[in-house]
MDAnalysis code that builds the backbone (N, CA, C; Angstrom):
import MDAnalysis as mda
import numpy as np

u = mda.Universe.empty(540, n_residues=180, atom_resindex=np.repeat(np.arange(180), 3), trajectory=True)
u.add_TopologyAttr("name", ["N", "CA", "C"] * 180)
u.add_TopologyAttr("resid", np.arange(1, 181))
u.add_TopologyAttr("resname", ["UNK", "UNK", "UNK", "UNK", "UNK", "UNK", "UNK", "UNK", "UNK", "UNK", "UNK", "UNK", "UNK", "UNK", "UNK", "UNK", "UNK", "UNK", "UNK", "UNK", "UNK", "UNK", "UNK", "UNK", "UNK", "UNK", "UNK", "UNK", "UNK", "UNK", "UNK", "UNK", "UNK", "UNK", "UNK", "UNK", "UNK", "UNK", "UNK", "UNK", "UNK", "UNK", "UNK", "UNK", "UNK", "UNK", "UNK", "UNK", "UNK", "UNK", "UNK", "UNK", "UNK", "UNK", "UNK", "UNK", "UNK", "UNK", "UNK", "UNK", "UNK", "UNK", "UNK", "UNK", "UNK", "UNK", "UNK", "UNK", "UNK", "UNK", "UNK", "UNK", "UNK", "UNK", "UNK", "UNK", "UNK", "UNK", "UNK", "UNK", "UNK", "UNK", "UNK", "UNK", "UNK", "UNK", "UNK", "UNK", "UNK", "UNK", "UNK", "UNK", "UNK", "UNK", "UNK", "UNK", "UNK", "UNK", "UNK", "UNK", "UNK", "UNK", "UNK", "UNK", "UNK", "UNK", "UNK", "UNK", "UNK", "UNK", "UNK", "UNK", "UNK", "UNK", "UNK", "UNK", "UNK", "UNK", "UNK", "UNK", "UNK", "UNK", "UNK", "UNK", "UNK", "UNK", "UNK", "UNK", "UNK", "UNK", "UNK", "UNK", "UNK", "UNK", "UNK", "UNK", "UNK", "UNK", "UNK", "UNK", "UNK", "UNK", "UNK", "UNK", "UNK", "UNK", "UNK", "UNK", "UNK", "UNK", "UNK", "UNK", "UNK", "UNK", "UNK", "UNK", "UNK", "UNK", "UNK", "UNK", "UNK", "UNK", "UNK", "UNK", "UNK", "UNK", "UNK", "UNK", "UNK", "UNK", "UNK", "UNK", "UNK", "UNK", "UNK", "UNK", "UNK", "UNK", "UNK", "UNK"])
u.atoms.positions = np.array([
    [62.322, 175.413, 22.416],
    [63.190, 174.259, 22.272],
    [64.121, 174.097, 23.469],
    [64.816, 174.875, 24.558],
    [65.938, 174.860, 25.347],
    [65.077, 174.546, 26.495],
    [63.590, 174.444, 26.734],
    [62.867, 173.679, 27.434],
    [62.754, 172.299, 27.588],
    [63.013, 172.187, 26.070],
    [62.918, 170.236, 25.875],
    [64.582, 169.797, 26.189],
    [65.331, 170.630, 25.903],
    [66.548, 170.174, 26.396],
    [66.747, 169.836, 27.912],
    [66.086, 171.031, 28.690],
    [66.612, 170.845, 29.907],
    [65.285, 170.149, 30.600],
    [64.410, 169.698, 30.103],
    [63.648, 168.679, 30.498],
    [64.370, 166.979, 30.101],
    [64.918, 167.020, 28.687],
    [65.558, 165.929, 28.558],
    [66.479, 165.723, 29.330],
    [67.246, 167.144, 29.994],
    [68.612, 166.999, 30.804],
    [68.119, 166.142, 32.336],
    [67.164, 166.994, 32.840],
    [66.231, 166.396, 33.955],
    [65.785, 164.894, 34.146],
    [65.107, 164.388, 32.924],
    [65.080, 163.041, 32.337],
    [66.084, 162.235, 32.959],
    [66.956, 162.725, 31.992],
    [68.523, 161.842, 32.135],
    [69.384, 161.544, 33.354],
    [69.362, 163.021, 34.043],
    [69.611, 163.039, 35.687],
    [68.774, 161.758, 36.634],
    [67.849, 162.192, 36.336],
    [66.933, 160.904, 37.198],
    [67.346, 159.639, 36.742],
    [66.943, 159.442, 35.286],
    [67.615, 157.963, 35.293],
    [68.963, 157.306, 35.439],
    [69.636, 158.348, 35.539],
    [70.957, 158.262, 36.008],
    [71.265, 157.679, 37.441],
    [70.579, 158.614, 38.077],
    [70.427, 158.485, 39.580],
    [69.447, 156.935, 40.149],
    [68.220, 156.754, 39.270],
    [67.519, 155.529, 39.349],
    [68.337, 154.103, 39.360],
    [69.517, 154.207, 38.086],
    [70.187, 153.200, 37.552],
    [70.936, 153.146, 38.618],
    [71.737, 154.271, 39.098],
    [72.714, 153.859, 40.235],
    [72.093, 153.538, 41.709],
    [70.619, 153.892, 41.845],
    [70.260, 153.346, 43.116],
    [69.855, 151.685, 42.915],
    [68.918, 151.878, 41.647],
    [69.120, 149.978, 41.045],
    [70.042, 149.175, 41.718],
    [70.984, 150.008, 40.876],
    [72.284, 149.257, 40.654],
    [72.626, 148.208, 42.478],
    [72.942, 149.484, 42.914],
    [73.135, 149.197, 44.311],
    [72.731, 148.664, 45.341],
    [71.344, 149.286, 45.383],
    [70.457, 149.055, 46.359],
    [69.265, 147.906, 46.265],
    [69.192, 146.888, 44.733],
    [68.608, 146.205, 44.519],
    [68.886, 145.048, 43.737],
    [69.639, 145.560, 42.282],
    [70.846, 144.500, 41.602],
    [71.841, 143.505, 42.805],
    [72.138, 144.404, 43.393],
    [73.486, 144.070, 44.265],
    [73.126, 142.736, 44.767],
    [72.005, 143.509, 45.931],
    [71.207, 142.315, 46.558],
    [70.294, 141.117, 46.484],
    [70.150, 141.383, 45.024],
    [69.742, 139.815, 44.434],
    [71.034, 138.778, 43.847],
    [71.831, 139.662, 43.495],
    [73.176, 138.820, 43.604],
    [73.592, 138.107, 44.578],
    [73.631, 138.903, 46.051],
    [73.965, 138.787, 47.077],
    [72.928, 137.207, 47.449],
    [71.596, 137.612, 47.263],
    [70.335, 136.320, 47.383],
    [70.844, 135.010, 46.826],
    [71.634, 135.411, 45.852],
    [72.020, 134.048, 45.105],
    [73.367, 133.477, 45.910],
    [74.244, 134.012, 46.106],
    [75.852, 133.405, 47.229],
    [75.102, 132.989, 48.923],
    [74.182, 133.906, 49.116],
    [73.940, 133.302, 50.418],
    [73.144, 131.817, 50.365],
    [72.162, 131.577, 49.579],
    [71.582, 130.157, 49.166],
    [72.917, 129.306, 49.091],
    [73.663, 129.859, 48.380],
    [75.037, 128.671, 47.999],
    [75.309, 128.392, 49.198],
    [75.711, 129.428, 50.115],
    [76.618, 129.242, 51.226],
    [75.930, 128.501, 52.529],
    [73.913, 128.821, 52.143],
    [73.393, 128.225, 53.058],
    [73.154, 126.456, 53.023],
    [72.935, 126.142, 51.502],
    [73.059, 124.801, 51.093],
    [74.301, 124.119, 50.868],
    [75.369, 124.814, 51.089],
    [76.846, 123.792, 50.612],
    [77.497, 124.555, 52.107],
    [77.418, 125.694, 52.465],
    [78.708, 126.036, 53.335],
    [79.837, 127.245, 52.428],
    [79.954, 127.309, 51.415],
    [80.526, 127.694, 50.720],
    [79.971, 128.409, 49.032],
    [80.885, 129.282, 48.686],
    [80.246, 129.591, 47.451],
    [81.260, 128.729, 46.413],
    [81.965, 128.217, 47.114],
    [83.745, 128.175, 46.127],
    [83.025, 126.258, 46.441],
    [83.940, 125.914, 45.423],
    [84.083, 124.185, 45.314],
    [85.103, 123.849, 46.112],
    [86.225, 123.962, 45.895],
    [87.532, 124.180, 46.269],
    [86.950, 123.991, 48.436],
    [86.986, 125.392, 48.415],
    [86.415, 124.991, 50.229],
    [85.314, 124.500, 50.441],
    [84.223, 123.923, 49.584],
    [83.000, 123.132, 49.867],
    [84.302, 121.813, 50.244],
    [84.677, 121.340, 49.330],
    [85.156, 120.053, 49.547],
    [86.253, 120.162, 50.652],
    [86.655, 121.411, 51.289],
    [87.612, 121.388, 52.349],
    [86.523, 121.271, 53.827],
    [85.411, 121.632, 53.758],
    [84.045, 121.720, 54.352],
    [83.864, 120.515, 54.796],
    [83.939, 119.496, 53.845],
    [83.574, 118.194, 54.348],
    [84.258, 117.474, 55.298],
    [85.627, 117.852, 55.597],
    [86.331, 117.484, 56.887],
    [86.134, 118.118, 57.959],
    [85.309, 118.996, 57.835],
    [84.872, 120.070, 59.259],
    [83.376, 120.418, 59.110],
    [82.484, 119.036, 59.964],
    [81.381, 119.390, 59.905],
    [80.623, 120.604, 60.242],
    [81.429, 120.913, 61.390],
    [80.967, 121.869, 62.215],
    [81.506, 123.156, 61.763],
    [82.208, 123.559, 61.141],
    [82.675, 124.609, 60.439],
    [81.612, 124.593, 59.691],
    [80.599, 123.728, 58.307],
    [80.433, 123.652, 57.683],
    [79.347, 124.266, 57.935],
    [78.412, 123.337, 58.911],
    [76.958, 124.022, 59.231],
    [77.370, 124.936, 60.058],
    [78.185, 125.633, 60.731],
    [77.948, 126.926, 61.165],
    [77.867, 127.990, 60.041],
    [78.476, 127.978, 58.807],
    [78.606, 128.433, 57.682],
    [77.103, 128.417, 56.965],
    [76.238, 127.272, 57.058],
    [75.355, 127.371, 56.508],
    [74.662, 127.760, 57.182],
    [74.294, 127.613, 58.386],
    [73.808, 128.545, 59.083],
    [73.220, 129.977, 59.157],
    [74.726, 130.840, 59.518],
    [75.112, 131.689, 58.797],
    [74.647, 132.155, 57.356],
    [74.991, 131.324, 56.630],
    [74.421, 131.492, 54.958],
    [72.903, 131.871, 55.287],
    [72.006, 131.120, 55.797],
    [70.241, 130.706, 55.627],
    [70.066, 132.128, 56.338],
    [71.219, 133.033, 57.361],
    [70.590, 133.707, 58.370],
    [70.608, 135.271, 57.516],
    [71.857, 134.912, 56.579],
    [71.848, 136.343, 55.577],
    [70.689, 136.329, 54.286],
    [70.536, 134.805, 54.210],
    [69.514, 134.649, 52.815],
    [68.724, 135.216, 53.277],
    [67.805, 135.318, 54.327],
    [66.460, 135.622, 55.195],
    [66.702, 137.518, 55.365],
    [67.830, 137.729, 55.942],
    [68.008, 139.516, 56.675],
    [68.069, 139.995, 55.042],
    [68.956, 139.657, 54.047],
    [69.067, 140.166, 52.786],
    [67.767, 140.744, 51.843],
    [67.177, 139.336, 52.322],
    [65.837, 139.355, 51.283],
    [64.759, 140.523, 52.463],
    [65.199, 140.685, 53.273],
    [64.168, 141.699, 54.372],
    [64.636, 143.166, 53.649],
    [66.381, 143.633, 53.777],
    [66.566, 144.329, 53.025],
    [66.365, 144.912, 51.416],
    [65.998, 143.827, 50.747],
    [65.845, 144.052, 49.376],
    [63.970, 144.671, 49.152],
    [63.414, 143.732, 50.206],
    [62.238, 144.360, 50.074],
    [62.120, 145.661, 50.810],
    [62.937, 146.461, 51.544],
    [62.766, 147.756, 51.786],
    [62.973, 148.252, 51.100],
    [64.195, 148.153, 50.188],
    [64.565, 149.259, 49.351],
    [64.142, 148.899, 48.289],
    [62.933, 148.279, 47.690],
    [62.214, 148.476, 46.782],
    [60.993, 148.627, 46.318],
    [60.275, 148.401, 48.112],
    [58.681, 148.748, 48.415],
    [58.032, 150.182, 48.006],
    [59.171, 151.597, 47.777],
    [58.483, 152.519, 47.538],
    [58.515, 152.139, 45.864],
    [58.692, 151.465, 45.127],
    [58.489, 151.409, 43.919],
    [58.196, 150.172, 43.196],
    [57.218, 150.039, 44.231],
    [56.312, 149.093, 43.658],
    [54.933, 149.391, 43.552],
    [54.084, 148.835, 43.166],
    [52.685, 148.704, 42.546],
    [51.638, 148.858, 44.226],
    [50.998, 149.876, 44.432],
    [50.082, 149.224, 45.670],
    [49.387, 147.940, 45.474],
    [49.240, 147.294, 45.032],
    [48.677, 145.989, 44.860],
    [49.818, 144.997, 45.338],
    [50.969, 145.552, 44.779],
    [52.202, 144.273, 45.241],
    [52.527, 144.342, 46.449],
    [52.193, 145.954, 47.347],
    [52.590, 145.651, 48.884],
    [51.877, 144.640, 49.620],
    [50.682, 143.980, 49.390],
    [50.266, 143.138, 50.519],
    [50.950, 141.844, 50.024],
    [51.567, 141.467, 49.423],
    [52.702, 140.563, 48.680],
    [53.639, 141.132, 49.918],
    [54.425, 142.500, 50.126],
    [55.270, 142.466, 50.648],
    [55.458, 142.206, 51.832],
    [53.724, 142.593, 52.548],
    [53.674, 142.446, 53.981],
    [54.057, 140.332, 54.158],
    [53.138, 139.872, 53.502],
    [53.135, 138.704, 53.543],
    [54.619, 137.994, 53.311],
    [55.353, 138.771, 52.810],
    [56.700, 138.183, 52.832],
    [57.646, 138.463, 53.887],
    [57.217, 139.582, 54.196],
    [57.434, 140.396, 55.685],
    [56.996, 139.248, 56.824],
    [56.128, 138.742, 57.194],
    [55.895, 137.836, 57.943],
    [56.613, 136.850, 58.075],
    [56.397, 136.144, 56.633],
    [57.240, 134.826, 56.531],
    [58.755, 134.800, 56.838],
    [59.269, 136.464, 56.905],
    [60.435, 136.352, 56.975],
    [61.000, 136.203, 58.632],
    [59.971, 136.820, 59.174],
    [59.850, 137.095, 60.821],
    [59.625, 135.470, 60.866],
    [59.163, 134.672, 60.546],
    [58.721, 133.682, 60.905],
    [59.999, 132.939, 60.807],
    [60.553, 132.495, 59.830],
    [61.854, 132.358, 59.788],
    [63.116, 132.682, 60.846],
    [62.992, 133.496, 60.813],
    [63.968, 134.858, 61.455],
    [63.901, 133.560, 63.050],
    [62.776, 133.234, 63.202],
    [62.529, 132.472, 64.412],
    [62.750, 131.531, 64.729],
    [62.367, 130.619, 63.484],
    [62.876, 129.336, 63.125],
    [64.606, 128.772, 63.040],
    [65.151, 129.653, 62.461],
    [66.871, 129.568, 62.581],
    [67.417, 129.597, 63.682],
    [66.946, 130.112, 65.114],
    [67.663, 129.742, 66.309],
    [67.004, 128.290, 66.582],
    [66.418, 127.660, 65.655],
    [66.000, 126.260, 66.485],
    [65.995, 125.247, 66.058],
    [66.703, 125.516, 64.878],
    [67.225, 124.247, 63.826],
    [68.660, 123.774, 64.076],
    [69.877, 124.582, 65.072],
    [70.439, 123.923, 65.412],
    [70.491, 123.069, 66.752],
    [71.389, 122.286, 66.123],
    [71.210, 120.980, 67.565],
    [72.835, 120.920, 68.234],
    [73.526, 120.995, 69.213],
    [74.660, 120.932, 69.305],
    [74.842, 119.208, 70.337],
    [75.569, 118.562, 70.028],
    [75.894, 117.704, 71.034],
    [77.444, 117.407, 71.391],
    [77.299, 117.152, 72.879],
    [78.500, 117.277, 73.786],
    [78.769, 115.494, 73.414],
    [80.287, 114.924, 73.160],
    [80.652, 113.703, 73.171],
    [81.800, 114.133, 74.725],
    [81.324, 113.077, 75.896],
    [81.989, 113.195, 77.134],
    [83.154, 112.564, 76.547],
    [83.431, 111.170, 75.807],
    [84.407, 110.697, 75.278],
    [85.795, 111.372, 74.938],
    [85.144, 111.652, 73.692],
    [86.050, 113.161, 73.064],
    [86.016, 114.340, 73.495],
    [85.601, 114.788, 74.368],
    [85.434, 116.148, 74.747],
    [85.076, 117.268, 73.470],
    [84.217, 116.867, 72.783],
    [83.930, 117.540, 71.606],
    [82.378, 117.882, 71.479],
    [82.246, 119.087, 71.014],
    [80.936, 119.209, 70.677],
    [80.547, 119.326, 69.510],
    [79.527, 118.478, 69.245],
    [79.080, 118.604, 67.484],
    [77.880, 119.575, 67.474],
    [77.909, 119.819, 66.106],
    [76.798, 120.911, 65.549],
    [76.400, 120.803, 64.515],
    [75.056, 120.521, 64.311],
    [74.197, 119.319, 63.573],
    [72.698, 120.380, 63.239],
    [72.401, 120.014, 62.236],
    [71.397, 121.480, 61.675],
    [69.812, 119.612, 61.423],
    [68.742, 120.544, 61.773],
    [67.544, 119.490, 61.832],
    [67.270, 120.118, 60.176],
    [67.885, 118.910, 59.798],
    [67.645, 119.073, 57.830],
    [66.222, 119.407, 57.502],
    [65.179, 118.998, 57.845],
    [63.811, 118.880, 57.189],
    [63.647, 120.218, 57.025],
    [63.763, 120.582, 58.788],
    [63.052, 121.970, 58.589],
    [64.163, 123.419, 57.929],
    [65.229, 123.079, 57.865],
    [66.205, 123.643, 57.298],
    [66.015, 123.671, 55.685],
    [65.609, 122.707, 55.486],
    [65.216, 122.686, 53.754],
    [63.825, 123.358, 53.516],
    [63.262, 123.279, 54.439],
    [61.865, 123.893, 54.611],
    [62.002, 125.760, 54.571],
    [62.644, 125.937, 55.562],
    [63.261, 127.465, 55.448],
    [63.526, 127.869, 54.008],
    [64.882, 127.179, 53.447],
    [65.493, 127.430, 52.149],
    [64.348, 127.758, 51.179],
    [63.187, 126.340, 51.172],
    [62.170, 126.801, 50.100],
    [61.345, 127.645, 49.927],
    [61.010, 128.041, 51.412],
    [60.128, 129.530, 51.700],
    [61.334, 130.714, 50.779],
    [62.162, 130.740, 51.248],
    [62.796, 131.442, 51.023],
    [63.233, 131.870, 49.579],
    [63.552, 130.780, 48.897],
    [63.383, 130.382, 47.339],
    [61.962, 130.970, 46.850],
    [60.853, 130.640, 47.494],
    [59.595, 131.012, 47.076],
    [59.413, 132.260, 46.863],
    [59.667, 133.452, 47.701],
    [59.691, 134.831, 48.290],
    [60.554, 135.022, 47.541],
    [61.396, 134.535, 46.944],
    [62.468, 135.367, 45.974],
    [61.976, 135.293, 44.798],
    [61.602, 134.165, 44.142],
    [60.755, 134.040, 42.494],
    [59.642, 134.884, 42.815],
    [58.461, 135.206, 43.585],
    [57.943, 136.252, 43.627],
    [58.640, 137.439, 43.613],
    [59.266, 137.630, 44.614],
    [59.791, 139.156, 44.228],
    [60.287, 139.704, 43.246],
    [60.863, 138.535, 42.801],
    [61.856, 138.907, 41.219],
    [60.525, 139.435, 40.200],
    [59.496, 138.763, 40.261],
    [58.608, 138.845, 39.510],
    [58.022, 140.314, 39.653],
    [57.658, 140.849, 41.008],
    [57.329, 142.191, 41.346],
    [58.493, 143.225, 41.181],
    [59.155, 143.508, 41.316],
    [60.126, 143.894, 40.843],
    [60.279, 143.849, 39.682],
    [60.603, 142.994, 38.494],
    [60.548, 143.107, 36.620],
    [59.432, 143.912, 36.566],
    [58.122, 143.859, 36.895],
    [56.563, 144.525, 36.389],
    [56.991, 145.457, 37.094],
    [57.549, 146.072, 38.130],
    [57.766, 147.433, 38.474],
    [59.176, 148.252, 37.592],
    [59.759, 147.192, 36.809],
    [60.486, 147.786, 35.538],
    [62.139, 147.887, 36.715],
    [62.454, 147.501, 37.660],
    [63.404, 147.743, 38.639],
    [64.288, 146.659, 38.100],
    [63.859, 145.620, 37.509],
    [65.382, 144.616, 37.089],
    [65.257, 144.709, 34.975],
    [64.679, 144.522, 34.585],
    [64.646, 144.866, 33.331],
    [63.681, 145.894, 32.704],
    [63.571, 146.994, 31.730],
    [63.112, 147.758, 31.159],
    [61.731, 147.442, 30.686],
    [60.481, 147.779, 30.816],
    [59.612, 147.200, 30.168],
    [59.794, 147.450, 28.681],
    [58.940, 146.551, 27.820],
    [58.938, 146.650, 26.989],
    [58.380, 147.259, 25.773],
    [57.461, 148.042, 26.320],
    [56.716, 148.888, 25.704],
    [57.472, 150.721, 25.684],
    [58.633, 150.234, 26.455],
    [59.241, 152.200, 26.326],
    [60.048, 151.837, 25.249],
    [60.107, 150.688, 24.552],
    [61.353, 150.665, 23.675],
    [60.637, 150.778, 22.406],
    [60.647, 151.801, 21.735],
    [60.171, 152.447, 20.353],
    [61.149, 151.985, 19.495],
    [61.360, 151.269, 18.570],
    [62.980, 151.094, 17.974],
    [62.281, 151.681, 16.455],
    [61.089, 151.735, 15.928],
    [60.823, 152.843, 15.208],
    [62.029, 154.131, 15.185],
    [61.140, 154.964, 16.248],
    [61.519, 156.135, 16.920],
    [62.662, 156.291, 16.997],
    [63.908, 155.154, 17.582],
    [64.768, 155.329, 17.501],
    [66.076, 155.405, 16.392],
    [65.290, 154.745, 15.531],
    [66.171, 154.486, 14.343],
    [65.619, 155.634, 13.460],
    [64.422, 156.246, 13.280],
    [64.636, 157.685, 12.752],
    [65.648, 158.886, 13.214],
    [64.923, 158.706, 14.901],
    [66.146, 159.800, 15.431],
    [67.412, 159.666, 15.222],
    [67.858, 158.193, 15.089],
    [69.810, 158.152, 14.307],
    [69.105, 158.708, 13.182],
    [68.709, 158.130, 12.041],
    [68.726, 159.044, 10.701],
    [68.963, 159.767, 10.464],
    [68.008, 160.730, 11.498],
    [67.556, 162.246, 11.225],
    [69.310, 162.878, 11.976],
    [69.861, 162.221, 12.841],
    [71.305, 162.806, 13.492],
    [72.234, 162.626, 12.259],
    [71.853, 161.309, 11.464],
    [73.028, 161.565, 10.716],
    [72.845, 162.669, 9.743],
    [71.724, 162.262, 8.876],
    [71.546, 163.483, 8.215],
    [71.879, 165.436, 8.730],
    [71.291, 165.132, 9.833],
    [71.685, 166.767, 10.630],
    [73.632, 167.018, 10.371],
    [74.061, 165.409, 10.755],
    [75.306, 166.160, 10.706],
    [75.980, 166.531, 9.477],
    [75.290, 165.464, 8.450],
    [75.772, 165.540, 6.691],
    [76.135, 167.050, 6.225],
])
């Protein structure tokens, strides 16, 4: 019996340790996936400075910018730190997202446009929308996949087949009774 304990103890250690690398190293950064989209499509995550945004174009799209350039490096990061625990079947998914992301990665130095007004002595900074929305949706795309590889690798929710609720509701029983 003090075998099954310290195998259960072992158990528990790991998933302990699993949950907090989750937590961190993969939870975090799909959170993170979601504020950078905001910040790449509005400039902002907040309402409040979206609408202060709109008096400063150029603040605005440098911000989104910015935003589209972390949505892209983030989602590069999230698929490292979750490629060793995935399915060999889902890595050529990853390579392929791996690409698209390089591809990208390329595309963002060339979607902005800056122009000089001799008038005003001002320079504007002006983002080529099409292909900027084009980015976003790749990007959107590569994330609903991943989310998807990731759940079947059990990394964002529990599958559903470890949950015995049989099993579990004897083992309370049988605890309460033990302690009666």
């Amino acid at each position: 019996m003090p075998e099954k304990k310290s195998s259960d103890n072992q158990e528990s250690q790991n998933w302990n340790s699993a949950k907090t690398y989750s937590f961190v190293k993969i939870m975090a950064l799909l959170a993170d996936l979601d504020k950078y989209e905001n910040v790449a499509r509005y400039g902002s995550t907040d309402l409040s400075e979206q609408l202060n945004l709109e008096f400063n174009p150029n603040i605005k799209n440098s911000y989104r910018l910015m935003g589209l350039d972390r949505f892209s490096k983030t989602m590069g990061m999230l698929i490292d730190n979750s490629e060793f625990a995935l399915k060999r079947t889902a890595k050529d998914k990853l390579k392929e997202f791996r690409e698209d992301l390089t591809k990208i990665d390329e595309a963002i130095g060339k979607i902005e446009q800056r122009e000089y007004n001799a008038r005003s002595k001002k320079t504007s900074l002006n983002i080529n929308e099409d292909i900027f929305d084009n980015l976003i949706k790749i990007l959107r795309n590569i994330k609903r996949k991943l989310n998807s590889l990731l759940n079947d690798a059990g990394l964002i929710f529990m599958p559903l087949e470890e949950f015995d609720y049989d099993k579990i509701k004897s083992d309370a029983m049988e605890n309460i009774s033990n302690q009666a």
